[in-house]
C-alpha positions as CSV (number, residue, x, y, z in Angstrom):
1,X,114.3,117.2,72.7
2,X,117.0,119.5,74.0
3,X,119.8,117.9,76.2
4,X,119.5,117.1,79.6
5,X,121.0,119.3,82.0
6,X,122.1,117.3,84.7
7,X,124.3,120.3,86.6
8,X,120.8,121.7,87.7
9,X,117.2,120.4,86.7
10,X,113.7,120.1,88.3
11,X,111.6,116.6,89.3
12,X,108.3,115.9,89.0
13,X,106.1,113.1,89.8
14,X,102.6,112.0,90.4
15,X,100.7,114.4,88.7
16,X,97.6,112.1,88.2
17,X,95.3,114.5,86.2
18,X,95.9,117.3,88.0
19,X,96.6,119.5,84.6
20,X,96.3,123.0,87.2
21,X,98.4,121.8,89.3
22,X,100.9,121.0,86.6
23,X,100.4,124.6,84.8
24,X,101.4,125.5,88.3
25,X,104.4,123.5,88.3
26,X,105.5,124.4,84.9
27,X,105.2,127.9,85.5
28,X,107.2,127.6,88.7
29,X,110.1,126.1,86.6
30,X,110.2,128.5,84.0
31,X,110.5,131.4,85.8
32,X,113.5,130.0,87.4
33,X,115.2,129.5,84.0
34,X,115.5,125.6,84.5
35,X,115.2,124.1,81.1
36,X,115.6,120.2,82.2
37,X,112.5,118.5,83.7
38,X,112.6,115.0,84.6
39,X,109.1,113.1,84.9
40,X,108.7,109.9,87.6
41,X,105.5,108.7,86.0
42,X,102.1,108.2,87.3
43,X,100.6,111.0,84.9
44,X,96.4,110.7,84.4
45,X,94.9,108.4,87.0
46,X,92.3,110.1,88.7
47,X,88.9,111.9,88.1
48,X,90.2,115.2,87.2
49,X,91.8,116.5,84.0
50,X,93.6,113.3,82.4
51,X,93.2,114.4,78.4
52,X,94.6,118.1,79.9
53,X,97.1,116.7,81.3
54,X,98.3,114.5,78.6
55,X,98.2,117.2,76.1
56,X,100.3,119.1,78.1
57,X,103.1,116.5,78.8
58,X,103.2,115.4,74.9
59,X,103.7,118.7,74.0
60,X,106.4,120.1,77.0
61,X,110.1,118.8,76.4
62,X,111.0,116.6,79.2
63,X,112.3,113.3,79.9
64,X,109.0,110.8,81.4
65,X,109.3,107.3,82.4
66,X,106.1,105.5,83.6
67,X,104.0,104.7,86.8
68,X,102.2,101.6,88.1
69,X,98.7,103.5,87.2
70,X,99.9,104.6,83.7
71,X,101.6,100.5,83.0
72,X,97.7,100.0,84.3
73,X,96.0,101.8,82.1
74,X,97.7,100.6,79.3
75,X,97.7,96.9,80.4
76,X,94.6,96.3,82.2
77,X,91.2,95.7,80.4
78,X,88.8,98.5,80.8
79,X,86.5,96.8,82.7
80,X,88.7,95.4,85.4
81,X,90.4,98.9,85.5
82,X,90.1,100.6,89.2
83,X,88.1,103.9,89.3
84,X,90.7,106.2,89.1
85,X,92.4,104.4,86.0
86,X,88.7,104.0,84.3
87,X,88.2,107.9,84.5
88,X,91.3,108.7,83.2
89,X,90.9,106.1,80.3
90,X,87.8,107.4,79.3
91,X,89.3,110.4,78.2
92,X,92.1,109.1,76.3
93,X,93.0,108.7,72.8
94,X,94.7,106.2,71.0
95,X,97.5,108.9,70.1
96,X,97.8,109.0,74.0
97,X,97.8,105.0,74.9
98,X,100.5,105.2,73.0
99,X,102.5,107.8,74.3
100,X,102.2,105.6,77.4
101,X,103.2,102.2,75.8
102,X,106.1,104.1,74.8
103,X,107.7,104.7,78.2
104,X,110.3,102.9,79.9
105,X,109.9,101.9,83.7
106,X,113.4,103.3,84.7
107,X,116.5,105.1,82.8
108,X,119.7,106.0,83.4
109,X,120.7,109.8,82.2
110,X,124.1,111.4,81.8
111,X,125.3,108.0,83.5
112,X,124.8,109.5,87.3
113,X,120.9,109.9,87.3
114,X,119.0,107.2,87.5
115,X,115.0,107.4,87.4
116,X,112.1,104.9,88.6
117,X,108.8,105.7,89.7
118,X,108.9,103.2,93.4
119,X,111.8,101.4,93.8
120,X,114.2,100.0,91.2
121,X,112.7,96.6,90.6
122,X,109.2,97.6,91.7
123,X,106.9,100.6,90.7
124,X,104.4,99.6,93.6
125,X,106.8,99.9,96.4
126,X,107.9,102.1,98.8
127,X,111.3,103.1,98.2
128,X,111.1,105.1,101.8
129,X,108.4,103.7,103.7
130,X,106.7,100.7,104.9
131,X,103.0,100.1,105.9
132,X,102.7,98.3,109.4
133,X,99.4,96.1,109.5
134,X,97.5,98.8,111.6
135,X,97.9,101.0,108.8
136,X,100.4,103.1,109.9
137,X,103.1,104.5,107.3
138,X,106.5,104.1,109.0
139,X,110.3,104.9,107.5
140,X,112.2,101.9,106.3
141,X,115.2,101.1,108.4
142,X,118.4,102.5,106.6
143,X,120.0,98.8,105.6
144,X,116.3,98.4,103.4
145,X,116.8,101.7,101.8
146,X,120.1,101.1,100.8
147,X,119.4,97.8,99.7
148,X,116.9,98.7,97.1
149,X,119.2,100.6,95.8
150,X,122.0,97.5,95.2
151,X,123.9,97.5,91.9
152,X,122.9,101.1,90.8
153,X,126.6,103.4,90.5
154,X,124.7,106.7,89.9
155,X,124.6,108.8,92.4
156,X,121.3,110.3,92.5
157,X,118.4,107.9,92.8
158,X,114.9,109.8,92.1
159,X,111.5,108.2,92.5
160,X,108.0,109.1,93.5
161,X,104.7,106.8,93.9
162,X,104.6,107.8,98.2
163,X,103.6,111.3,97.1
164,X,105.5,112.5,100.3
165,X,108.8,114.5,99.6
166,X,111.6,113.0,101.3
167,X,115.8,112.6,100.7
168,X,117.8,110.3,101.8
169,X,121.3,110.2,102.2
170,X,123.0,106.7,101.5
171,X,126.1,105.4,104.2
172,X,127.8,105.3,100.6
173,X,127.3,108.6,99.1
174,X,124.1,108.4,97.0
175,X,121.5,110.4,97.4
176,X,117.6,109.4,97.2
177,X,115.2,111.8,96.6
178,X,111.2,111.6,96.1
179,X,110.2,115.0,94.7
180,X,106.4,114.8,96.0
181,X,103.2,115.0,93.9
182,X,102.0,117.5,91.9
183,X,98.8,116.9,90.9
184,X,97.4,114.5,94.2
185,X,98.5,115.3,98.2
186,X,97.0,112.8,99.5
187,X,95.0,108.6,98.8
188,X,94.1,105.7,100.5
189,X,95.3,102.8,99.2
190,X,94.5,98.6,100.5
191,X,98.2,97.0,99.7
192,X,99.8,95.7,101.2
193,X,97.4,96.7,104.1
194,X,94.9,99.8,103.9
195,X,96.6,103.1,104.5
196,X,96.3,107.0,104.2
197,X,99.4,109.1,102.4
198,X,98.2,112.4,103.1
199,X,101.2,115.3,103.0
200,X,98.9,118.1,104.8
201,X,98.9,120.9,102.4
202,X,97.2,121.3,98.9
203,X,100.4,123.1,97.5
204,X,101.9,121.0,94.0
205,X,104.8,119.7,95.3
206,X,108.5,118.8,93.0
207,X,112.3,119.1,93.8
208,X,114.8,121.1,91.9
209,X,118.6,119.4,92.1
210,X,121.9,120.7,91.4
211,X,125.2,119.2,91.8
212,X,127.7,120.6,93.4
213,X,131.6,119.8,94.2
214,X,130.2,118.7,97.9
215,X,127.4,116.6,96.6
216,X,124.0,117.2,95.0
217,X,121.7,120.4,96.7
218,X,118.6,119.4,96.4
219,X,115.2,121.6,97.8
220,X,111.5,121.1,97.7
221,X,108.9,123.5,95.7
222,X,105.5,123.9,97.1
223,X,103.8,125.7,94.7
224,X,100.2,127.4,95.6
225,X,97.5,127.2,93.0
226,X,93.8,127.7,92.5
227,X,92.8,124.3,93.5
228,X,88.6,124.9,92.8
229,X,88.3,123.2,89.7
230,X,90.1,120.2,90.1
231,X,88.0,119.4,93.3
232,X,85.0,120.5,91.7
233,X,85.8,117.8,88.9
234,X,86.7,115.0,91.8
235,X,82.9,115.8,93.3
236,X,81.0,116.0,90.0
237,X,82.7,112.5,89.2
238,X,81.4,111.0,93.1
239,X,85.2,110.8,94.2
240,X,85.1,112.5,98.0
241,X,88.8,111.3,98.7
242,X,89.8,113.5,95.9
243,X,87.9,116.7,96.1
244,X,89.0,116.4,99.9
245,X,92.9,115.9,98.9
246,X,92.8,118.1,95.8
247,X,91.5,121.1,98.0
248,X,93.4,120.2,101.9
249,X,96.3,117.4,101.1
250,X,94.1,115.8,103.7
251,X,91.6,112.4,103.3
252,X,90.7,111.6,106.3
């Protein structure tokens, strides 16, 4: 693996078997001449391309750390998985269960970077949001923000797991940052109470940072792509949601 770059580098997250979206991505990156990619986890669940996917990430150089749905898949007895981890599990090797077992939850790079897929002591939560009983999706008061991130002396947080891009800028200094999905614009979920995340556009979302002498400049890629087949695979598999998220970053 070549050396992470941490003066200027890309983040992904989220790409849940979305292997077009994440050509997209890829290609995006590359013709900016960014050679570091950083990876927040939650790689094949879902009823599109998982073994694409996978092939793709085992063969790219970039620093991954893991997900709730990839710890699922690799913890979780088949038949008690969830649809979306089933599908993706179906397609996978032994080469590939692997290559997840292998992953750690969070890491700490050029000792000012640290990664986790929700929070820092949970990768199903919210770093950014909270879910009111009616369902809504509100922001987190500052103080609970800044709390989650207790303890932690780098000073850029990155995490993913909301699929909605979003920064935040710590009373302290540090900088938060969710990158976005790029592989799945929009779920429903039941936890803590059932909710939509839905980001309104089909586009494969990721961040590229860069520190500067103010502070890090961080902006937000929305990358267009040929979303057809990826929906097409979400219908053929009886997943409605998807095909309607893959194709609008709408699901409902």
């Amino acid at each position: 693996m070549t050396e992470f770059d941490a003066r200027k580098f890309a983040v992904i997250a989220d790409i849940h078997g979305n292997s077009d979206a994440l050509i997209a991505v890829l290609s995006d990156i590359d013709a900016q001449g960014i050679a570091s990619i950083v990876n927040l986890g939650d790689h094949l669940s879902g009823p599109l391309a998982a073994r694409e996917t996978i092939e793709i990430l085992m063969a790219r150089d970039m620093i991954c750390i893991r997900g709730n749905h990839d710890r699922w898949l690799v913890e979780t007895d088949p038949e008690e998985m969830g649809p979306s981890d089933r599908i993706a599990y179906d397609e996978l090797e032994d080469r590939h269960l692997e290559w997840l077992r292998a992953l750690p939850p969070t890491r700490l790079l050029a000792d000012d970077v640290f990664l986790c897929h929700g929070t820092p002591a949970s990768d199903t939560t919210y770093w950014f949001e909270r879910v009111a009983p009616d369902g809504g999706v509100l922001i987190r008061p500052e103080a609970d923000i800044a709390a989650e991130a207790a303890g932690i002396a780098a000073s850029l947080l990155l995490c993913g797991h909301s699929h909605l891009p979003r920064r935040v800028d710590l009373a302290d200094g540090r900088t938060v940052l969710n990158p976005g999905s790029v592989g799945c614009p929009g779920y429903v979920d039941d936890e803590p109470y059932p909710h939509a995340m839905q980001t309104g556009t089909p586009a494969a979302c990721y961040a590229i940072v860069e520190r500067r002498p103010e502070g890090w400049m961080t902006s937000f890629r929305h990358v267009p792509y040929d979303t057809a087949r990826m929906a097409g695979l979400a219908r053929e598999r009886n997943r409605p949601n998807w095909a309607r998220s893959v194709a609008t970053g709408w699901v409902k």
